[in-house]
N, C-alpha and C positions, 0 to 999 in steps of 0.2 A: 447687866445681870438681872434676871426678870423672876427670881423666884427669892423673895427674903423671907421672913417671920419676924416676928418682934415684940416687945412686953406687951403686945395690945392683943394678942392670941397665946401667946404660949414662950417661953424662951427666955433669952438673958436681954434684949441689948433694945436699947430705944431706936425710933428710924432716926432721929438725930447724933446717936452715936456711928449709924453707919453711912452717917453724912461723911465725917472723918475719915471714916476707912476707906471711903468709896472714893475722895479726893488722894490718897496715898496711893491705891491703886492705880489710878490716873483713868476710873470709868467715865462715860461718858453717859450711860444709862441705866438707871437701875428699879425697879418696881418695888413696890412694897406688900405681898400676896399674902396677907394671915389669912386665918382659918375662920371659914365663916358656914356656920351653916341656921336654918329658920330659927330665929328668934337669938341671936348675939348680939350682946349687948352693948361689945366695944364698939360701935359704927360710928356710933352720936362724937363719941371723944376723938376718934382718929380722924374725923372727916370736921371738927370742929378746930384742930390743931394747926389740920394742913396750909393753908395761908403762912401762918408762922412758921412752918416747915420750909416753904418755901424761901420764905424771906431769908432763913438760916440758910440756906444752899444756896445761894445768891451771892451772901456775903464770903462765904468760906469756897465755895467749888462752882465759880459761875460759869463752866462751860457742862456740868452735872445738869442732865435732865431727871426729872421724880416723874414715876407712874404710879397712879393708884392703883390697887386692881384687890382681889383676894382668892382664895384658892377655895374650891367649892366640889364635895364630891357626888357622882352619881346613887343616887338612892334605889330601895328594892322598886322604888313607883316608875323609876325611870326619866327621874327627874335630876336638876342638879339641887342640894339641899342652901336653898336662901330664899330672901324675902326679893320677890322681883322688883320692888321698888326701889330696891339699893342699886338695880343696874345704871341707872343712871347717873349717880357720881361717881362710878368710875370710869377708869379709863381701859380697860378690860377684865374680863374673865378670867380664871386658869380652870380649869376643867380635869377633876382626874378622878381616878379608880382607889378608894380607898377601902372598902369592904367590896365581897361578894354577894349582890344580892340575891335573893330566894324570890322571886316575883310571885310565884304559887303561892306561896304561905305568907306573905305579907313580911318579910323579916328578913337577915342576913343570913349567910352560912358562916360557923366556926371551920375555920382554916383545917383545923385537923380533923375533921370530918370526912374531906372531899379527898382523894384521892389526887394524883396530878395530871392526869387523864383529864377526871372531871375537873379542876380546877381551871385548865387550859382554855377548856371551851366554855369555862363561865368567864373567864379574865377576856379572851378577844370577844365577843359576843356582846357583852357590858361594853368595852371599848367601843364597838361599832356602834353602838347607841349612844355613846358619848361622843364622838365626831357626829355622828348625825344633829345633834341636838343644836337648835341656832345660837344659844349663848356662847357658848366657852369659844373665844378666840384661839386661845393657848389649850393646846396635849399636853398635860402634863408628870411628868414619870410613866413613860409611855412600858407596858408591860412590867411595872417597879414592885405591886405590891405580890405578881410572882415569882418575880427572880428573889426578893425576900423571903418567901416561905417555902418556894420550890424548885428555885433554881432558875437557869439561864434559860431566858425564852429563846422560841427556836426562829430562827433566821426567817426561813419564807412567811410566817406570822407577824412578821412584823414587817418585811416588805410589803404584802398586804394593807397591812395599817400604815406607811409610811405613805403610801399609794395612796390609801384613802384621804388621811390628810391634808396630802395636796392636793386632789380633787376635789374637796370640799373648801378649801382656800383658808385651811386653820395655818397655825403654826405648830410645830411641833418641837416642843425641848427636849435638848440633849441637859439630861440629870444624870452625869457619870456615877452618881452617887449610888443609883440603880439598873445599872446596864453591867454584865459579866464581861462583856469584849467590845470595849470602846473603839479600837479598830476599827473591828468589820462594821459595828453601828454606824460607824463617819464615812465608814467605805458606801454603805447603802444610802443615806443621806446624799452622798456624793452624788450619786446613781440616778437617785431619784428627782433629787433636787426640790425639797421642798422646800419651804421658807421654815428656819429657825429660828432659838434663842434658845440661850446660854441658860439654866438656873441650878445653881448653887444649893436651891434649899437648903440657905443657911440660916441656923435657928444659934446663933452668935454672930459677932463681926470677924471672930477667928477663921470663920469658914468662908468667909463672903471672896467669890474667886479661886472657888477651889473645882469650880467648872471650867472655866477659863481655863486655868494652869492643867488640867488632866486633860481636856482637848488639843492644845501644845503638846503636850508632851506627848501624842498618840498619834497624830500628825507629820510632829517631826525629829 
């Protein structure tokens, strides 16, 4: 499971608590992605820890591997928002959409502003900029923050970007959390066959695998 959160960005639950959960579950992989953007402060502590992190998942879940990574989103500049010096202790990127930028004016657009016309072609357009960009390994909540405010993104839009994906050699996550028809999304994954993962974007250990279990259950 490649998308967590945890008291070092935002949420309830230490990465040591979801050591626990994540040996219950019987994972074998899971990432740790908080929220990072220029100038966060948690880097120095999580990445100070980590050693001893490890050494806890060793003793307790030693067939459990840990990724570092954090989730980073595109900005109006076109950029992803962090200090480029952090790319190197980890172990990847997550890359996603979480505003719409206004590149013109320098600033974001308020959601209720844009109609869903416009909103469409700021949401894939952004995205295409965010596959383009060399960092971000990982897609992530691919078309999430409009099926949040405007619904279900439309199919050939995201074959499009499933396409792109793979041709660029990202991975793309399935986050059931933001997709309206997990079906047809696994069907077109199918199709296309890009390289996956799993993320939960779970901001608890309650949630952690609740990608997993909606992909099961959508499948079979």
């Amino acid at each position: 499971v490649l998308h967590l959160h945890t008291t070092f960005s935002d949420w309830k639950n230490t990465p040591a608590e979801y050591l626990f959960r994540a040996k219950e579950k019987q994972f074998t992989h899971i990432a740790f992605t908080d929220h990072v953007r220029k100038g966060s402060t948690w880097i120095p502590s999580f990445l100070s820890g980590w050693e001893t992190l490890q050494d806890t998942s060793r003793r307790i879940a030693p067939a459990l591997t840990l990724l570092k990574s954090f989730e980073s989103k595109l900005t109006h500049e076109g950029v992803l928002d962090y200090d480029p010096e952090l790319r190197h202790h980890f172990d990847f990127v997550m890359g996603v959409i979480h505003s719409y930028p206004d590149v013109e004016n320098g600033k974001y657009y308020s959601f209720d502003t844009l109609s869903k016309e416009q909103a469409l072609k700021i949401d894939f357009d952004s995205t295409v900029r965010l596959i383009e960009l060399p960092e971000p390994l990982v897609i992530g909540h691919l078309g999430g923050i409009f099926h949040k405010y405007f619904g279900p993104y439309p199919p050939p839009l995201y074959r499009q970007l499933i396409e792109m994906v793979k041709e660029k050699k990202k991975i793309l996550e399935i986050n059931p959390a933001y997709i309206a028809d997990l079906k047809s999304f696994l069907d077109l994954c199918l199709d296309i066959n890009p390289l996956v993962s799993l993320g939960s974007n779970a901001h608890s250990v309650d949630e952690l695998g609740r990608a997993r279990d909606a992909v099961r259950e959508a499948l079979w």
